[in-house]
N, C-alpha and C positions, 0 to 999 in steps of 0.2 A: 593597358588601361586598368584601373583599380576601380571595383566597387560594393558597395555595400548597404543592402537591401534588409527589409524587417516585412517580415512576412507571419502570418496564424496558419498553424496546422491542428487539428485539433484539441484545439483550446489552447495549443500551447504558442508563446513567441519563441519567432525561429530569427536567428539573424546572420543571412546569406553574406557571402564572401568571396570577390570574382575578381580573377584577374585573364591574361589573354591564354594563361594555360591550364588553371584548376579553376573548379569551384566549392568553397566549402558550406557545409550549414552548422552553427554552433546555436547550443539550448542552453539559454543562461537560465531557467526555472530550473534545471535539474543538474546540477554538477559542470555547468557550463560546457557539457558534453560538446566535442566536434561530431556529430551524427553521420557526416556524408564531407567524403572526400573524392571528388571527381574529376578527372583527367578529363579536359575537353574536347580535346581531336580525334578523339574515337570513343568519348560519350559514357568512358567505362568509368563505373563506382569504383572506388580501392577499400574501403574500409568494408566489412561482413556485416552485415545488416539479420539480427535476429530473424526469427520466423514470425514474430510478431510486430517488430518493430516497434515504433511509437506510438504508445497508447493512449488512450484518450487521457486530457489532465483532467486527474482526481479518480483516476484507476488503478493506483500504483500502490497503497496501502490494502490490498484487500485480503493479505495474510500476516497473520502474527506470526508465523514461521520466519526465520531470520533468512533462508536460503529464498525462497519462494518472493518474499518480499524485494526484495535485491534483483532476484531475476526479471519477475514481472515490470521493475523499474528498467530493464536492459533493452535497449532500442540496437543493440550491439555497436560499431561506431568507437570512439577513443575518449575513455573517461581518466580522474584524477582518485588514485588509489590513497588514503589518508584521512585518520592517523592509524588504521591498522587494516592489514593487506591478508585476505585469505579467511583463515575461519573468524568467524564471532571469540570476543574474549571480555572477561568482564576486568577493569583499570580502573582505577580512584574512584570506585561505587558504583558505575555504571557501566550498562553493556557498549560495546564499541561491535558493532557489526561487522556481518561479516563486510572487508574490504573499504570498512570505514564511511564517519558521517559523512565525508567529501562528497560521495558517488550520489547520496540524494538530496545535499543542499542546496535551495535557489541562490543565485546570485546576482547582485542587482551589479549594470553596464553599463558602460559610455564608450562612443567608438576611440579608437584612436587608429594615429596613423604609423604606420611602422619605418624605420630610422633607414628600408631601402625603397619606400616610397610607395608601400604596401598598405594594405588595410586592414583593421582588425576591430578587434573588443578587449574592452579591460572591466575584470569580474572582479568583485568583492564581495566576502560573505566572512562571517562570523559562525565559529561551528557554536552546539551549544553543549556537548557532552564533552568537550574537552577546550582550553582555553588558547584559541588557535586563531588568526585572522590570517586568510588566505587573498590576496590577489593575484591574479590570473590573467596572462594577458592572452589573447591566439592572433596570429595576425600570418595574414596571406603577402606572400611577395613574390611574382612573377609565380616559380615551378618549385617554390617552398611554402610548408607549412609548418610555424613554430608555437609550440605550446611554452610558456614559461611562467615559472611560479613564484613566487615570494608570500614566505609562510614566515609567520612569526606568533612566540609565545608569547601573550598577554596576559599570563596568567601571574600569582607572584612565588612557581615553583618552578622544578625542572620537569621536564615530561615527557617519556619517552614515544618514540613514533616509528612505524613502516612510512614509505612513500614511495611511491610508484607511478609510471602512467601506464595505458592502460590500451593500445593502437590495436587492434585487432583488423587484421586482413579476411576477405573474401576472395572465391572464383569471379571474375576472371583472373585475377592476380594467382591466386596460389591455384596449382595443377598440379599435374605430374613432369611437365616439361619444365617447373617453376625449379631452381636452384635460389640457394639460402647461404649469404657468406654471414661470418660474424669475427673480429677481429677479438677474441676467446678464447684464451687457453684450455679451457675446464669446462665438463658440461655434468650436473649433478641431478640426477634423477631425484624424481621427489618419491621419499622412503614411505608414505603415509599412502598415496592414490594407488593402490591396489584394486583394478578393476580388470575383468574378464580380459577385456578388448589393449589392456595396454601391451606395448611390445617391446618397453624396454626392463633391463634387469633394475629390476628395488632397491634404490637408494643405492647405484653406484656410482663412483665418481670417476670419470675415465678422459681423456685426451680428444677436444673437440675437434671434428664433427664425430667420429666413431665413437658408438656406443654399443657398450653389449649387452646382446637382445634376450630378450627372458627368454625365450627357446632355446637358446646358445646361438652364437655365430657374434655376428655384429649389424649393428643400422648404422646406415650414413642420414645423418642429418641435415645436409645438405638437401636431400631430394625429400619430397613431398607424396604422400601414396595417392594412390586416387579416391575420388570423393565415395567409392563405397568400399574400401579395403576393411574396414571394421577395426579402426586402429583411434585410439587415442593418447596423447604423451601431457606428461606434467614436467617437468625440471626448468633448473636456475644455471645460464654461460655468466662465468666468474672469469677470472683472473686476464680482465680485458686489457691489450695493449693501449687501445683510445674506444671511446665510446660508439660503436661502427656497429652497422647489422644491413644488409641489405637483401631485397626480396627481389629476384632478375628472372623475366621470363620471355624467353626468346621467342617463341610463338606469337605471344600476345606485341611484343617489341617495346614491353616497356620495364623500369627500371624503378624502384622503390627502396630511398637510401634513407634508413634513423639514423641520425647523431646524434651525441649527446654528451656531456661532460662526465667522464667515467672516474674523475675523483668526489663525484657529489654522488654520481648515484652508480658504486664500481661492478653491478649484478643486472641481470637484465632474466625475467621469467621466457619460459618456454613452453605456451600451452597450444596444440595442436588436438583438433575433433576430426577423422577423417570416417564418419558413421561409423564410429564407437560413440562409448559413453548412453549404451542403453538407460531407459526409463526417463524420468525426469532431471532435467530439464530438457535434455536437446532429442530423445528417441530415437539416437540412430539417426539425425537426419541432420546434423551439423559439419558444414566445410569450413575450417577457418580456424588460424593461427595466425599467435599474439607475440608478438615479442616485446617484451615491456622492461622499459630502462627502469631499477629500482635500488634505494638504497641499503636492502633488505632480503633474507631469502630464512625458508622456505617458506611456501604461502600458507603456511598452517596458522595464522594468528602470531599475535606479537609474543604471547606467554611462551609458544615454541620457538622463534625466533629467540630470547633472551634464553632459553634452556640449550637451545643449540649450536648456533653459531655469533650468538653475541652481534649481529649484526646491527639492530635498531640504533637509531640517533637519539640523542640526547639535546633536547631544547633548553637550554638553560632561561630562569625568567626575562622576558625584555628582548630574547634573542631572536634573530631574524635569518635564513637561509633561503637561498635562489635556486632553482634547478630547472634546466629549460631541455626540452626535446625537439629536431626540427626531425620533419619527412620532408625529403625533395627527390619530386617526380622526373624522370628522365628518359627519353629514346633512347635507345640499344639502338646504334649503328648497324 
């Protein structure tokens, strides 16, 4: 059974998504964010839900700081990273934020119904710092969740972009009993997140899952530390055979599979907070890792992006691209 409900949570419209094994909630006022993904036969959220979660609308400007601003917009949940991923950079005159206009655009919505008999919404918004029209479909089907995009340049140049999405897992999913597959050749640490609490070596690029660990030896990537080991990881799994990453935790009995089309978007981020990442924003007190399908790496802004791996896409005028990511939930026999 399919269905789809419009509900207010403060201030904001929320537009619910049910079928007989998830349910989800997506915010078309703010980046048509999926907020809540929940597995209904044992009641458990999958997506990490900030410390603050969703805040009241028309709380979300209340710092001119680029970092701070962004955050305070973060209800945590799976957002759409575009046109530029990671730090703030200034492109054709104006600042692009950090992780791009996408993440706090409204989008206005109409439902629709999805082609396996499923339910959804379909977003459209116009950015206004770069010449972009995005639609946006999400639509629920049985024990899937799919995000898909179609972005097109309306502008009359070419323009270069990051794109990414943006799934962020919580406890109960992610543990220490929690195992991580990714079909991945390559895992590249990111050379720039030098912080106390990280524990892998800077900016190496080494044979996925093993990584060598800045103290010496190696980390398996596969496992997860526990929520106060005082660890936190940055890096980009490249050189994917198909676009696969799953999140499997046998305790809990359940199963969390992205796919994704890995000649559209052939890199997928790897940010994990296991109480690291002292001070601002998370104090030590964040659980939760993102695995995020992207056309693009490393998250340092699009200006290092074009200095160092040349990865950004190129929109020629008039031109239009698709890129869709599905999670589908599953019991572990």
């Amino acid at each position: 059974m399919r269905r789809l409900d419009v509900v207010e949570r403060r201030g904001w419209e929320i537009v619910r998504l049910g079928s007989d094994l998830l349910a989800a909630e997506v915010l078309p006022g703010k980046g048509g964010d999926v907020l809540s993904l929940q597995w209904l036969g044992t009641a458990t959220e999958l997506l990490w839900q900030s410390p603050w979660g969703l805040r009241a609308r028309g709380a979300v400007t209340t710092s001119e700081h680029d970092v701070a601003r962004l955050i305070e917009a973060y209800p945590g949940g799976w957002q759409t990273v575009f046109p530029n991923g990671g730090d703030a950079v200034t492109e054709h005159g104006v600042a692009w934020g950090m992780h791009g206009e996408a993440w706090l655009t409204p989008f206005d919505w109409t439902p629709v119904n999805g082609a396996g008999g499923g339910c959804g919404v379909e977003l459209r918004a116009r950015l206004v710092r770069s010449p972009f029209e995005i639609v946006k479909r999400v639509v629920l089907d049985a024990d899937r969740l799919s995000v898909s995009e179609t972005i097109t340049n309306v502008g009359g140049e070419p323009i270069e972009a990051m794109w990414s999405q943006h799934p962020a897992f919580g406890a109960p999913l992610i543990g220490p009993d929690t195992l991580i597959e990714a079909t991945a050749g390559t895992f590249v640490v990111d050379d720039r997140r030098d912080t106390p609490s990280g524990d892998l070596a800077l900016g190496v690029r080494a044979t996925w899952p093993h990584v060598p660990g800045r103290g010496g030896g190696t980390v398996d990537l596969t496992r997860i530390p526990a929520p106060d080991a005082g660890v936190d990881r940055m890096g980009y799994l490249t050189d994917f055979t198909r676009g696969h990453a799953a999140i499997r935790n046998p305790r809990l009995g359940l199963a969390v599979e992205v796919d994704w089309d890995a000649a559209t978007l052939p890199h997928a981020w790897y940010w994990l907070e296991a109480g690291g990442g002292a001070g601002f924003p998370w104090y030590r007190s964040a659980y939760v890792l993102a695995i995020e399908p992207a056309t693009s790496f490393p998250g340092q802004g699009i200006a290092a992006v074009r200095a160092n791996t040349g990865t950004q896409v190129v929109f020629a005028p008039g031109e239009t691209r698709t890129a869709s990511v599905t999670v589908t939930v599953r019991e572990l026999a």
